[in-house]
KEPAPA-789411 format. One record per residue (C-alpha): x negated, y negated, z. Coordinates in Angstrom, 2 decimals, decimal comma. Last residue first. Layout:
REM KEPAPA-789411
c1;c2;c3
X;Y;Z
...
***
This chain:
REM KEPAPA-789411
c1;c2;c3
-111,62;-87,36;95,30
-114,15;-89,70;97,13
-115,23;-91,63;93,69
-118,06;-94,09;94,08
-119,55;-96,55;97,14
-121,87;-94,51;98,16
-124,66;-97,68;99,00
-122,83;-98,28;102,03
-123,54;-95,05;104,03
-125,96;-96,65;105,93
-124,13;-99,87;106,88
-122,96;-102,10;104,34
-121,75;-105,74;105,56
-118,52;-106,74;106,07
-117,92;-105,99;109,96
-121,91;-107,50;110,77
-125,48;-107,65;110,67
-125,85;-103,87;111,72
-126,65;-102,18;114,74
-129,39;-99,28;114,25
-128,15;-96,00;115,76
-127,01;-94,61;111,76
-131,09;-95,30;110,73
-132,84;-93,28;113,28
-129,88;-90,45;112,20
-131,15;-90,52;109,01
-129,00;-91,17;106,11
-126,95;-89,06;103,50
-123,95;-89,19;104,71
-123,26;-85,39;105,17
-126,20;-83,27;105,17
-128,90;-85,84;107,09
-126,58;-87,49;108,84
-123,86;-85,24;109,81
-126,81;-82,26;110,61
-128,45;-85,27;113,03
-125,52;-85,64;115,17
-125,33;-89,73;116,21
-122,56;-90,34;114,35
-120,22;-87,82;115,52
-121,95;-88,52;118,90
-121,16;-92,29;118,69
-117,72;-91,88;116,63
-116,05;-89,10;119,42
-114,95;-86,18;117,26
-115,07;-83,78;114,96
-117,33;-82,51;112,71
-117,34;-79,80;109,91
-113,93;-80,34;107,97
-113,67;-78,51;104,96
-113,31;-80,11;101,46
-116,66;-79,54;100,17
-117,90;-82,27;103,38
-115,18;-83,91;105,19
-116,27;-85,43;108,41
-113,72;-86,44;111,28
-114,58;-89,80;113,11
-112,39;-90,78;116,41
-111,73;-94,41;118,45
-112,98;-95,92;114,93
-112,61;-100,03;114,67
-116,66;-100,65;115,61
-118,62;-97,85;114,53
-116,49;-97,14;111,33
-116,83;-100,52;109,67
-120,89;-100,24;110,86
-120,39;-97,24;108,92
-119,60;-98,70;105,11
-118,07;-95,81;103,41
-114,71;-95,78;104,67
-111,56;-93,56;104,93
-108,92;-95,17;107,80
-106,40;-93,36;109,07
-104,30;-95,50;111,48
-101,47;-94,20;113,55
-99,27;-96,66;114,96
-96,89;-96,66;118,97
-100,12;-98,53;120,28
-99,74;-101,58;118,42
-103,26;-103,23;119,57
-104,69;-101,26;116,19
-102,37;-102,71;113,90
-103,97;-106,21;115,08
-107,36;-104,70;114,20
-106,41;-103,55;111,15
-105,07;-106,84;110,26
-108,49;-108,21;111,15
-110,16;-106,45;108,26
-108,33;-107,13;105,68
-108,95;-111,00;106,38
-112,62;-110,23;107,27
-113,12;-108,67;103,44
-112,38;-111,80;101,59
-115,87;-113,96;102,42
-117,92;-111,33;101,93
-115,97;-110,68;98,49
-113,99;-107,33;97,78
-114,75;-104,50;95,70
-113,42;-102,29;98,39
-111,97;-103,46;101,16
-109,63;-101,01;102,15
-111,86;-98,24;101,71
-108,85;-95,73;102,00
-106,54;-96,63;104,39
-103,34;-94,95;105,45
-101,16;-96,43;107,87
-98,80;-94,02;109,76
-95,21;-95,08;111,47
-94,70;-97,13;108,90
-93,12;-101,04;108,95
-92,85;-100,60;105,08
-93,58;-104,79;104,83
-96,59;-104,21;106,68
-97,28;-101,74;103,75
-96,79;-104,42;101,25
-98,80;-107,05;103,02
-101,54;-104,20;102,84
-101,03;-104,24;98,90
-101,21;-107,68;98,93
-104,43;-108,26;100,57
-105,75;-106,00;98,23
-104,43;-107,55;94,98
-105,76;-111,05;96,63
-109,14;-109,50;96,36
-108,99;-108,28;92,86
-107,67;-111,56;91,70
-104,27;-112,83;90,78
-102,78;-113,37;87,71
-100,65;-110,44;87,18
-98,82;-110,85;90,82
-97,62;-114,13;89,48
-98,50;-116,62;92,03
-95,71;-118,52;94,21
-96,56;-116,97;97,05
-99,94;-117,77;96,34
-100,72;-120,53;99,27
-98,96;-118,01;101,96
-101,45;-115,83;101,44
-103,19;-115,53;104,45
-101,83;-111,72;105,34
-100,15;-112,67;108,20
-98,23;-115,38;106,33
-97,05;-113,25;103,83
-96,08;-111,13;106,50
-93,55;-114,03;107,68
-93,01;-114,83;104,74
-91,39;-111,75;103,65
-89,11;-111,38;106,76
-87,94;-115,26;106,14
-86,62;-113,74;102,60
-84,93;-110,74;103,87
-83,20;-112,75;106,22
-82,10;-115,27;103,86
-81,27;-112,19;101,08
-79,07;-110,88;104,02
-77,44;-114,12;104,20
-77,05;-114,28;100,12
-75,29;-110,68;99,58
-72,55;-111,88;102,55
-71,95;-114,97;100,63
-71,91;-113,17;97,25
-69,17;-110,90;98,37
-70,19;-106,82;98,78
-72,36;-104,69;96,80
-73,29;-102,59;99,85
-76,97;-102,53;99,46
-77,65;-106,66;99,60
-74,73;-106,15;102,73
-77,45;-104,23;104,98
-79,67;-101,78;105,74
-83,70;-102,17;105,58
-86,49;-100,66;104,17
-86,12;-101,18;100,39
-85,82;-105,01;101,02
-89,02;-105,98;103,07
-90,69;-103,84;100,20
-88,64;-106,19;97,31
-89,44;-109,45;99,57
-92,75;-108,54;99,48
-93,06;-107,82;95,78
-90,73;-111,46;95,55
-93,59;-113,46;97,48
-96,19;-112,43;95,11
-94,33;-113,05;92,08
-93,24;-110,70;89,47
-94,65;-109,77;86,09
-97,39;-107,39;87,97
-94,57;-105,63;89,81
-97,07;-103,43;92,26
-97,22;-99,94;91,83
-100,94;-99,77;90,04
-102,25;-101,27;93,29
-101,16;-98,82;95,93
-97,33;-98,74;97,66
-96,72;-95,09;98,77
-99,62;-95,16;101,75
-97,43;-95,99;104,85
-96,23;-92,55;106,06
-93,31;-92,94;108,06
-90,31;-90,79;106,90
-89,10;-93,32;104,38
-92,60;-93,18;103,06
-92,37;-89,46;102,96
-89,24;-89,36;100,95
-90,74;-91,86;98,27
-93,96;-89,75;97,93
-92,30;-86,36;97,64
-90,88;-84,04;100,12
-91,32;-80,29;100,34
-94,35;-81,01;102,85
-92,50;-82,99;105,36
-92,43;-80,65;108,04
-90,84;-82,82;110,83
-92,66;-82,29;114,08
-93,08;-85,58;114,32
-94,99;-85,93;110,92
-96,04;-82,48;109,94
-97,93;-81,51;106,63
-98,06;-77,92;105,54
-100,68;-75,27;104,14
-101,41;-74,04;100,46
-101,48;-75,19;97,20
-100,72;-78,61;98,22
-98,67;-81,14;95,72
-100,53;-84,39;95,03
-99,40;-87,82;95,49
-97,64;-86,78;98,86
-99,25;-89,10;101,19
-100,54;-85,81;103,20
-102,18;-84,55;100,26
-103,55;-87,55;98,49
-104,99;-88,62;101,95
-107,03;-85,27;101,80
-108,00;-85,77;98,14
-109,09;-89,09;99,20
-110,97;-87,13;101,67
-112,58;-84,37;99,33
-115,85;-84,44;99,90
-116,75;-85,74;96,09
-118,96;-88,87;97,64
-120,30;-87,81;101,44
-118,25;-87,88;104,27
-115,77;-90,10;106,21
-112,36;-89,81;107,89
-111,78;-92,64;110,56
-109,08;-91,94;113,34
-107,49;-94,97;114,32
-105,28;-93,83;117,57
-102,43;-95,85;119,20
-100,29;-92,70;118,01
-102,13;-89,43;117,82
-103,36;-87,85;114,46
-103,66;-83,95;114,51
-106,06;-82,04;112,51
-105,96;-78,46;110,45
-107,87;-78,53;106,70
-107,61;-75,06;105,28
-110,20;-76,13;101,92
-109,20;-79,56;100,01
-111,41;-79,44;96,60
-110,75;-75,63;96,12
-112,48;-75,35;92,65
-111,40;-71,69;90,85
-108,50;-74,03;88,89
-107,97;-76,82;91,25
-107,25;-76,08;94,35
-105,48;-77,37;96,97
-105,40;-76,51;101,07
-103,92;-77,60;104,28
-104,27;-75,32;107,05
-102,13;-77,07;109,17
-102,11;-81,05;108,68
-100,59;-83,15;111,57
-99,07;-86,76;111,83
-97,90;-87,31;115,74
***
């Protein structure tokens, strides 16, 4: 179970992130949406670790976690430490996964020991890595250098990266962003398989609502930092003051099905900044 209490940060006389309290069950993908400048990326910040609360406390299994930074936390659970600007641009695809499989497991490669020993864990460590290269589809650029690769492929690789983590907590935010049509279903089928893995807890932040409708089991909206709606995605969706105050669309409008996972729903045209 992830849980905020009264989590809170301000900037100067701005509080972006105001006494936010909400628990995050296992086998539950909880989306967090809201208008642009709500404060949910500033919410993920928080709980990830990349910014220090003012106020208020971050549980992860009834572990307080917020004393530690973004390296503890990952080793705690929380899969969000490994974004774009981390990856080793100089080094090959296969060999950032390998480096990810690496950092979360024991073993002889730790222990300095003979170069036999050092080798057969660097097999296993290896077959791990493409193995999730595989499950992200890039098994044809495992050879590429990270540096040379599109914005798309970036993407898929950072989520091959928190496969890699094996988290307790996945953390999401617009996962497909700048991505092509064609691009997008890949990202979005490995949530879905994270989804059938009931012992994970997915929080997803997305602009693009017919996203939301069909992977949500459970929509919270931010609006200046404070959480006004909570709750089941049709009626959180449905509830006129979230449309008309928070994403900026008529309720008519949110009930209309859409053409499909990739395309933009009625939120899809605020696609800037969510700090």
């Amino acid at each position: 179970m992830l849980q905020t209490k009264d989590l809170t940060i301000r900037f100067g006389g701005h509080v972006a992130v105001n006494a936010v309290s909400c628990s995050f069950a296992p086998g539950t993908l909880t989306a967090i949406v809201g208008p642009n400048g709500a404060g949910k990326t500033t919410y993920f910040n928080l709980i990830s670790g990349q910014l220090k609360a003012s106020g208020g406390s971050v549980l992860l299994g009834g572990r307080d976690i917020s004393s530690l930074g973004v390296s503890a936390r990952t080793r705690a659970g929380l899969g969000r430490a490994f974004q774009l600007t981390n990856l080793f641009p100089n080094l090959t695809v296969l060999e950032n996964i390998r480096l990810a499989v690496q950092a979360t497991r024991s073993g002889r490669h730790r222990r300095g020991l003979n170069l036999w020993s050092i080798w057969s864990d660097h097999k296993a460590l290896l077959r791990r890595a493409e193995e999730i290269l595989n499950t992200v589809a890039m098994q044809d650029r495992a050879d590429a250098i990270v540096a040379s690769l599109p914005h798309g492929d970036q993407r898929k690789l950072e989520v091959a990266l928190l496969i890699a983590l094996e988290p307790q907590v996945f953390m999401f935010d617009e996962p497909t962003a700048g991505m092509s049509v064609d691009e997008a279903p890949v990202i979005l089928n490995l949530i879905r398989d994270l989804k059938n893995d009931k012992r994970k807890t997915i929080l997803l932040v997305e602009h693009k609502m017919d996203v939301v409708r069909e992977l949500a089991d459970r929509i919270i909206v931010l609006h200046n930092g404070e959480l006004v709606a909570d709750g089941d995605p049709a009626e959180v969706i449905a509830s006129r003051v979230v449309q008309e105050a928070y994403l900026g669309a008529s309720a008519q409008d949110a009930s209309e099905p859409s053409d499909g996972p990739a395309a933009g729903g009625p939120a899809a045209a605020q696609q800037g900044s969510t700090a």
